[in-house]
C-alpha positions in Angstrom: 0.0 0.0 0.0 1.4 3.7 -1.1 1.4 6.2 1.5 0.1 9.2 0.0 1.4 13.1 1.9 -0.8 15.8 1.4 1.0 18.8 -0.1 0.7 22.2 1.8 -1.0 24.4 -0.6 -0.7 28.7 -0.4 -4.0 30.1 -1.3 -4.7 31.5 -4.6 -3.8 35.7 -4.6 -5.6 37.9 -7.2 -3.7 41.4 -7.5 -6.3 43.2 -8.7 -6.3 47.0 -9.3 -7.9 49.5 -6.9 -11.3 50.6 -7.1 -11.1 54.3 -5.6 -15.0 54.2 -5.9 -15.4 51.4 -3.0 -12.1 51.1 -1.7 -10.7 54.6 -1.1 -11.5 54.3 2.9 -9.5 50.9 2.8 -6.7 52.3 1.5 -6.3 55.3 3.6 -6.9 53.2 6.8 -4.3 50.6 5.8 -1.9 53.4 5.1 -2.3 54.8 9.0 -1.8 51.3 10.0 1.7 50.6 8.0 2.7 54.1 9.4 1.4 53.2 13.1 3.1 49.7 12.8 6.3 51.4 11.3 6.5 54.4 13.6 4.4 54.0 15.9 2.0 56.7 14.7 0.3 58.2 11.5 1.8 62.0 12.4 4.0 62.0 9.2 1.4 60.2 6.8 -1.3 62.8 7.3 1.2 65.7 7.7 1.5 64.5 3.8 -2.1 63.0 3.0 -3.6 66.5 3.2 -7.1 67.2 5.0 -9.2 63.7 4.5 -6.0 62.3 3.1 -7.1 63.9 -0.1 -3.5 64.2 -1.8 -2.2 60.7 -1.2 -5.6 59.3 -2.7 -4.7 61.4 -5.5 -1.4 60.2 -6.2 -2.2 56.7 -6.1 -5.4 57.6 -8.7 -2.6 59.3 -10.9 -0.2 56.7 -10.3 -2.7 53.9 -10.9 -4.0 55.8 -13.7 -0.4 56.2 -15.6 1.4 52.9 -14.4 -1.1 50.4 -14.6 -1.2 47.4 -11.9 1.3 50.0 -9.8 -1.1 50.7 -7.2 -3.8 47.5 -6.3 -5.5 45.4 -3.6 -4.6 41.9 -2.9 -7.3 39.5 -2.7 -8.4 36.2 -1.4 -11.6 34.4 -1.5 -13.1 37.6 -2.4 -12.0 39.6 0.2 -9.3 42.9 0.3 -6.4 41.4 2.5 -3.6 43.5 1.5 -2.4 46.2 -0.8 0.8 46.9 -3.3 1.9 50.1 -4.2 5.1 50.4 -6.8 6.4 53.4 -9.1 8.9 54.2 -11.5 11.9 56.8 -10.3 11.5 59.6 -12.3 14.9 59.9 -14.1 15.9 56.5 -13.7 13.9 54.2 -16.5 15.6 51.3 -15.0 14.4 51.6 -11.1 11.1 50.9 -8.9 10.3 52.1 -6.2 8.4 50.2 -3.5 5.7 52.4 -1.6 3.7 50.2 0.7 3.7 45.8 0.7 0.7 45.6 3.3 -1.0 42.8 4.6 -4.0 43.1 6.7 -3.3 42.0 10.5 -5.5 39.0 10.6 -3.2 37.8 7.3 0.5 38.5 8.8 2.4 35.5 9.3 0.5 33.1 6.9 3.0 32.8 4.4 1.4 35.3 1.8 4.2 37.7 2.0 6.3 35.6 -0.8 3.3 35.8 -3.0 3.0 39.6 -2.8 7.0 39.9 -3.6 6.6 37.8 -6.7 4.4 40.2 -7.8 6.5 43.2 -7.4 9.4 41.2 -9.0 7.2 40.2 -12.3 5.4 43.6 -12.4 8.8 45.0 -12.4 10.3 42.7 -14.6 7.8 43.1 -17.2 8.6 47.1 -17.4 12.0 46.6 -17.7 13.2 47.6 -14.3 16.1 46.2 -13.2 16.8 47.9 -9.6 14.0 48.3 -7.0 14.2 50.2 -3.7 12.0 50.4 -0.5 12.3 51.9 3.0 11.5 51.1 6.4 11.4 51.8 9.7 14.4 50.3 11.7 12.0 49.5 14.5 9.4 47.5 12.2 12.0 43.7 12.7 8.9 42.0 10.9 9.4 44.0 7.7 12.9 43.9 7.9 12.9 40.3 8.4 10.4 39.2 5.8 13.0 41.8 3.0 15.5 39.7 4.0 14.2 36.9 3.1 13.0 37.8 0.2 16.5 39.1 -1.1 16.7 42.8 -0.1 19.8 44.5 0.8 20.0 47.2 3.5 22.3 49.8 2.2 22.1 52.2 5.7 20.0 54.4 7.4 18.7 57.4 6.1 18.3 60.6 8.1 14.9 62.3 8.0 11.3 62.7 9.6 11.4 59.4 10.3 15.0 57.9 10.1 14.3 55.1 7.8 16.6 52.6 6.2 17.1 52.2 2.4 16.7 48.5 1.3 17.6 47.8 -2.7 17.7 44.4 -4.7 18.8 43.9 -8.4 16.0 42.0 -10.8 17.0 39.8 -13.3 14.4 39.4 -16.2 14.9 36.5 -18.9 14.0 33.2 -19.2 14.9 31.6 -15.6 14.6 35.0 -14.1 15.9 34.9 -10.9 16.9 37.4 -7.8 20.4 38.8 -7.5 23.1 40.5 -7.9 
């Protein structure tokens, strides 16, 4: 008699872009929660958001609206449980930029965070980018962990309101695409 193993099987993620229309509040109250988990407050994201955080929706609308698949929600079994938001550097054709990997609290931990990386990676890979960057808060060790893991470098601290620290990986795009150097 074969013994048969049951293979442990991630659930299926659909990146899907945002709908400003529904999901507007979502998106603003996951942004104070990255900044509250980073920081340990939202001070600095509505210093910048602008009264009912009316200039960071904007930007995402614009960015969604000129870099389509930048900006969307991450869903499973038809529910929001996280959210990606990615850009080009402006004068640098070749480099991403990273603005928010979130995963709802109830979703931390579960082994979704590879999922959401893969799609940065391919997103990235299919514009031609080569170098992506990110930063985050020296205090938040989950981030920082789950970056290393996935392959990101941390290249020092950078002074500011908040200190953060600047994380950078190199994308190889091809047939067998892979991480590295």
């Amino acid at each position: 008699m074969r013994k048969t193993t049951e293979v442990a099987r991630t659930p299926a993620l659909e990146f899907v872009p945002i709908d400003f229309r529904r999901h507007s509040d979502l998106c603003v109250a996951w942004r104070i929660d990255s900044y509250v988990v980073s920081f340990g407050d939202a001070t600095a994201f509505h210093a910048r958001a602008g009264v009912r955080s009316h200039r960071y929706l904007q930007r995402l609308r614009l960015r969604s609206r000129d870099l389509p698949g930048s900006c969307v929600h991450v869903w499973l079994d038809g529910e929001p449980v996280g959210q990606i938001e990615l850009r080009r550097v402006e004068g640098f054709p070749e480099h991403g930029y990273v603005s928010l990997v979130y995963l709802a609290p109830p979703w931390r931990g579960r082994g979704l965070g590879a999922e959401l990386d893969r799609y940065i990676t391919e997103y990235f890979q299919a514009l031609a980018i080569r170098h992506a960057s990110l930063h985050v808060s020296p205090s938040n060790s989950a981030a920082r962990r789950y970056y290393a893991r996935c392959g990101w470098r941390d290249t020092g601290v950078l002074e500011g309101d908040p200190p953060t620290l600047l994380l950078e990986r190199t994308l190889v795009s091809g047939p067998g695409a892979a991480l590295g150097d």
